[in-house]
C-alpha positions as CSV (number, residue, x, y, z in Angstrom):
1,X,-29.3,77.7,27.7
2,X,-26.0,76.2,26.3
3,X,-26.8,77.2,22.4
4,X,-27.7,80.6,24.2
5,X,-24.6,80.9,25.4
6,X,-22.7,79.4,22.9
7,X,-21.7,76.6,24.5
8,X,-21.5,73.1,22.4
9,X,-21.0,69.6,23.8
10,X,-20.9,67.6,20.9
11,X,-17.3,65.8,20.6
12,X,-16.3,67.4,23.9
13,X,-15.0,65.7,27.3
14,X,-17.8,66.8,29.2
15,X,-17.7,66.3,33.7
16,X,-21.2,66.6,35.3
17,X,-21.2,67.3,39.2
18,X,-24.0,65.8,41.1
19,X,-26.4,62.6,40.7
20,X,-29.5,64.3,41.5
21,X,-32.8,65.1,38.9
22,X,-31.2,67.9,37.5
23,X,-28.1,65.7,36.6
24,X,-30.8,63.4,34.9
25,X,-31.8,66.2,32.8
26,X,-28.2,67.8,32.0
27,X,-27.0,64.1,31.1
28,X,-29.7,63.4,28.8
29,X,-28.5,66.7,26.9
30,X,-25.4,65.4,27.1
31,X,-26.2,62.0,25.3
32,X,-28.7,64.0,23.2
33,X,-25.4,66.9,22.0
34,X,-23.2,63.8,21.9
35,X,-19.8,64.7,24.3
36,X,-17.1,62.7,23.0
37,X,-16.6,61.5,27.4
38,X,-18.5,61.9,30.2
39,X,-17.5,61.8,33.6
40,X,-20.0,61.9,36.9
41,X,-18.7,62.9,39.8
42,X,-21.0,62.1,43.0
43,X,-20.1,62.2,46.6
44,X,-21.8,58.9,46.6
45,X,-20.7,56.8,43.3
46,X,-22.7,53.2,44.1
47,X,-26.0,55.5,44.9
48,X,-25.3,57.3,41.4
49,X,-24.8,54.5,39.4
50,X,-28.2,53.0,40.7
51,X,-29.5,56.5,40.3
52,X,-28.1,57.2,36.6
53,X,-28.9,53.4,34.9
54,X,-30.4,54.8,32.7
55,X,-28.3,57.1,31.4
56,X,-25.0,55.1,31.8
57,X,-27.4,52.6,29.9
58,X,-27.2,54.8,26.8
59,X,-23.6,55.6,27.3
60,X,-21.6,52.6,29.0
61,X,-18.4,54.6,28.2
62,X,-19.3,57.4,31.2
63,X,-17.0,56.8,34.5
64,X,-18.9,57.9,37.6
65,X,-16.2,58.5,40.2
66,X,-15.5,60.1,43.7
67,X,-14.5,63.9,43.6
68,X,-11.2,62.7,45.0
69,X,-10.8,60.2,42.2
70,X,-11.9,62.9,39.2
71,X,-9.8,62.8,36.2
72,X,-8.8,66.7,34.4
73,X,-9.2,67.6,31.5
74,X,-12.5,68.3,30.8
75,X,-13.5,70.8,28.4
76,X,-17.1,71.4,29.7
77,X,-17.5,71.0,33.7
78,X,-21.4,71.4,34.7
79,X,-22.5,72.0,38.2
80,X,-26.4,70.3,39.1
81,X,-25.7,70.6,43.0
82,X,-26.9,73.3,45.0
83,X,-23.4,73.6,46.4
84,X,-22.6,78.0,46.5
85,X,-26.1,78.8,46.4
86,X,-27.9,81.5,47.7
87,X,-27.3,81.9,51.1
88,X,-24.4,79.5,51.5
89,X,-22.3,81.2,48.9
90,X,-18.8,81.3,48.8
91,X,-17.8,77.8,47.9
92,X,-17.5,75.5,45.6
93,X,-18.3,71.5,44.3
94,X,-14.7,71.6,43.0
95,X,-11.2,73.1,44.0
96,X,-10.8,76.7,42.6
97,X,-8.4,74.7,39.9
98,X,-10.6,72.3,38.5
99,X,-11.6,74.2,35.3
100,X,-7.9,75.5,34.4
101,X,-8.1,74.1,30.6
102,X,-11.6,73.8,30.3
103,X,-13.4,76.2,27.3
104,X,-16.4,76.2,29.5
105,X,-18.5,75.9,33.0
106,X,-22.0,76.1,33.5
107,X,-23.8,76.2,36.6
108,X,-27.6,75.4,37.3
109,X,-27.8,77.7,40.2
110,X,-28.7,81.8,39.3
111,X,-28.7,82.8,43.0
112,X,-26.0,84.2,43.3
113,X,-25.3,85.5,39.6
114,X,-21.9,84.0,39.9
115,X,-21.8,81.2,42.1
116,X,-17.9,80.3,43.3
117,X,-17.5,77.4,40.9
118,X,-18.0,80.0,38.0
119,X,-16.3,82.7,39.3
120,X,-13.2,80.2,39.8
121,X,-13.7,79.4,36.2
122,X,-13.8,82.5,34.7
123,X,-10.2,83.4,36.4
124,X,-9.3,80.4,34.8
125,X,-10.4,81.5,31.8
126,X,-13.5,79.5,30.7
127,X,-16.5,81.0,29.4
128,X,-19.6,80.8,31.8
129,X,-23.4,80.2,32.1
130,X,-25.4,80.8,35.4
131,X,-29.3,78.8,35.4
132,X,-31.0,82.3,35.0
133,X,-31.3,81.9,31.0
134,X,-33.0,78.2,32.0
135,X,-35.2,79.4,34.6
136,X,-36.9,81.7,32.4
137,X,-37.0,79.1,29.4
138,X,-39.1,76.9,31.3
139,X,-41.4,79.8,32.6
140,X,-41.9,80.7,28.9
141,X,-42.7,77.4,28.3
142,X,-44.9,76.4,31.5
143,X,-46.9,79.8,29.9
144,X,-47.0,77.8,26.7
145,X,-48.5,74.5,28.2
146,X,-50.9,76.6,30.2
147,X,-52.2,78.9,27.5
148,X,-52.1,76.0,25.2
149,X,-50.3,78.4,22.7
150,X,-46.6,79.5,21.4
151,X,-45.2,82.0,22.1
152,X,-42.7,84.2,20.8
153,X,-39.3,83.1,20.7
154,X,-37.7,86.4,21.4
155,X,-39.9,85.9,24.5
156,X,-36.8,84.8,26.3
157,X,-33.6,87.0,25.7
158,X,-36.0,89.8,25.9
159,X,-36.7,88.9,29.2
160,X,-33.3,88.1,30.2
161,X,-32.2,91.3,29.2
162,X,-34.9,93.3,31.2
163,X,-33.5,91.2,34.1
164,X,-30.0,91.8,33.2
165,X,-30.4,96.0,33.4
166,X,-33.0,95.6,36.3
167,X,-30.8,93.9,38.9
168,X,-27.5,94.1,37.5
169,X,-27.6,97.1,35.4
């Protein structure tokens, strides 16, 4: 999804919102692309910490803090909470300011297209990703496991761009 979009985190001050399993996944990608910083910001920072030992594990340098107490500067913010999804749309993790300086902000959620955290970061001027491109990488691959073969990997964007002119074409 990121190299899709052309989104790199090695040597960048990377934020992750949330402390759930898909924050598990996104920080292991982000120790994996090595980010020069990582910051966690949970609503509940003691429960994340107990949550993410494993990951801070690998990478005793990452701050998990409060939203309240979240430093700027980031050049990738990712959102992993379902906060602005399909039907409560509309809002966001972060204040509408939160990205202004940052090159980029992806989002898990794909329901809506352009959940409020991106939309905010686009007028700020970051380049965005929604979780559609991931969503359908992981179908591709569930197909894999279960027909116990490859497929092809144009597979993907030629699916995401039959989606792309279906519902927003």
């Amino acid at each position: 999804m990121l190299q899709a979009a052309g989104i790199s985190l090695t040597g960048k001050r990377v934020t992750v919102l949330g402390n759930g399993g898909a924050a598990k996944a996104v920080l292991q990608v982000v120790a994996d692309r090595k980010a020069e910083t990582v910051q966690i910001l949970s609503r509940h920072p003691q429960q994340a910490k107990e949550s993410l030992q494993h990951f801070l594990a690998q990478r005793p340098d990452a701050r998990v803090r409060l939203y309240a107490e979240a430093q700027p500067g980031s050049q990738v913010v990712i959102n992993t909470t379902p906060v602005g999804m399909f039907p409560k749309v509309g809002v966001s993790p972060v204040p509408a300011d939160f990205t202004v300086g940052a090159e980029a902000a992806v989002d898990i959620i794909y329901n809506p297209r352009e959940p409020q955290f991106l939309a905010d970061a686009r007028k700020n001027g970051a380049k965005t990703c929604n979780g559609l491109y991931m969503l359908v990488a992981q179908a591709v691959v569930s197909e894999e496991i279960w027909q116990g073969k490859a497929l092809d990997p144009a597979l993907i964007p030629a699916i995401m761009k039959q989606l792309e002119e279906t519902f927003h074409g």
